[in-house]
C-alpha positions in Angstrom: 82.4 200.0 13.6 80.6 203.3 14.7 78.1 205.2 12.7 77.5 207.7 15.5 79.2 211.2 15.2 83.1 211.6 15.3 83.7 207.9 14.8 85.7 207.9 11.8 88.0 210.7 13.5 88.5 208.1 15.8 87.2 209.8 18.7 84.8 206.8 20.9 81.5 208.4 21.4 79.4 205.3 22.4 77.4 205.8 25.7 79.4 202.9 27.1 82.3 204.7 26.4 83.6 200.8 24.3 84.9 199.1 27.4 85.7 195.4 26.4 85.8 192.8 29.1 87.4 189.8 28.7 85.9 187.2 31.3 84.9 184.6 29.0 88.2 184.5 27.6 90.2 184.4 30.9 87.4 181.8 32.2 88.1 179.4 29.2 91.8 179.1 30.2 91.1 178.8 33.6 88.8 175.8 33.3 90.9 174.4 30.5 94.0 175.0 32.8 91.9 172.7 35.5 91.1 170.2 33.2 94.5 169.7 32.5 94.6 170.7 28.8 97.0 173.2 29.4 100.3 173.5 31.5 101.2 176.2 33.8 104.0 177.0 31.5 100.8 177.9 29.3 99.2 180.0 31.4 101.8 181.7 33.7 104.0 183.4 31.4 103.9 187.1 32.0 106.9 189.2 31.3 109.4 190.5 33.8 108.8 193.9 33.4 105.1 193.1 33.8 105.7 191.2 37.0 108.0 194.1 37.6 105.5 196.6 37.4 102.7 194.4 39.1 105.3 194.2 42.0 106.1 197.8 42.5 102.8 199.5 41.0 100.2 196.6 41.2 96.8 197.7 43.2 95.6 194.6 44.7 92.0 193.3 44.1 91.2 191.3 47.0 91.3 187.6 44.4 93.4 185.2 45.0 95.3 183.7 42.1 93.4 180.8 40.1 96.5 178.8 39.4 98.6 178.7 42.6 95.7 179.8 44.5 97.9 181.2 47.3 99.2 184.8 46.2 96.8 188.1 46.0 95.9 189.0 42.3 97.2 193.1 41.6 95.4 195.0 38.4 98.2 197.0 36.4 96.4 199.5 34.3 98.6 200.4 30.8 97.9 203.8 28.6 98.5 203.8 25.1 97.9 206.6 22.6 99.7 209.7 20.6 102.4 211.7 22.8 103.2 208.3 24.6 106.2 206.3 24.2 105.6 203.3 22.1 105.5 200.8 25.0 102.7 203.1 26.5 102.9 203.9 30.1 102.5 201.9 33.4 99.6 204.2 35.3 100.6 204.1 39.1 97.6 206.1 40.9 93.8 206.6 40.7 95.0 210.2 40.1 97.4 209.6 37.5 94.7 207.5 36.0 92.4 211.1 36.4 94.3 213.1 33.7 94.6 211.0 31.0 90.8 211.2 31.4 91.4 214.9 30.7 93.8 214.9 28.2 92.5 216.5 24.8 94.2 213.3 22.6 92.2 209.7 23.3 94.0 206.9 24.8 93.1 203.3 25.2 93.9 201.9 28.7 94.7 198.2 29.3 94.0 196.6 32.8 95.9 193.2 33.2 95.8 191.3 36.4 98.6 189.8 37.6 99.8 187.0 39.8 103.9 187.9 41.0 104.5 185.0 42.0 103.5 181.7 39.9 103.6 185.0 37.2 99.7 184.4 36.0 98.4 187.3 34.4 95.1 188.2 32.2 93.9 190.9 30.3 90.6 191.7 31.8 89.6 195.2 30.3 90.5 197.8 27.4 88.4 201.4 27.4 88.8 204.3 26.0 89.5 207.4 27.9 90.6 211.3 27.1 89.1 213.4 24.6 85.5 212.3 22.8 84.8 209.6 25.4 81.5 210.2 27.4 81.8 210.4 31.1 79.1 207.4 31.6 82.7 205.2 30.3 84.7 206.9 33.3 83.2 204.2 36.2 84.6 200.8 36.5 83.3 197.8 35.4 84.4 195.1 38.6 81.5 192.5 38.7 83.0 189.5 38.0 81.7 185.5 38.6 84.4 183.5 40.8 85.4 181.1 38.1 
């Protein structure tokens, strides 16, 4: 919970703009998946239209996959908020991406990165963007440890 200014209109006004990463989680099931505690049926279950979407829309990140180890991970960014459909929107371009960082109603966007072919996938990030978030939020967080 904010105390700053516009927080309980639920408009993000921290300087970090409230981007969540989620390493620690995705490294946990990682190293539990190497250990053996869980299956890949655990840990490779993402949805079709997610692989779908990953297939045709995925940008890739230049990781390769930490459970088959053979196929290129893709990041599929997902925008939620008011004037969206309910199942939020799959976010295809850098540019796309640009105007819901211009829209006057905040969104949250969702960056999942996604194996197509053993169909791994992780949520690695949630921020804010639109109205009320400060523009120090707008650059991307990609420094992470090789697990």
């Amino acid at each position: 919970m904010s105390f700053r200014p516009g927080a309980l209109d639920g408009l993000q006004t921290s300087p970090t703009g409230g981007q969540v990463e989620y390493l620690l989680a995705r490294n946990s099931v990682i190293r539990e998946f190497r250990k053996g505690r869980l299956s890949r049926l655990d840990v490779c279950d993402a949805h079709p239209e997610l692989i779908r979407a990953a297939t045709n829309l995925g940008r890739p990140i230049g990781d390769p996959c930490p459970i088959c180890e053979e196929s290129e991970l893709v990041e599929v960014t997902f925008v939620f908020g008011a004037k969206l459909p309910a199942g939020g929107l799959c976010v295809a371009t850098q540019t796309e991406l640009g105007r819901y960082w211009r829209r006057k109603e905040p969104v949250v966007c969702y960056v999942i990165e996604v194996c197509s072919d053993c169909r791994w996938n992780h949520l690695t990030r949630m921020y804010p963007a639109g109205a009320g978030v400060d523009a120090v939020a707008r650059k991307p967080m990609r420094s992470r440890k090789k697990s």
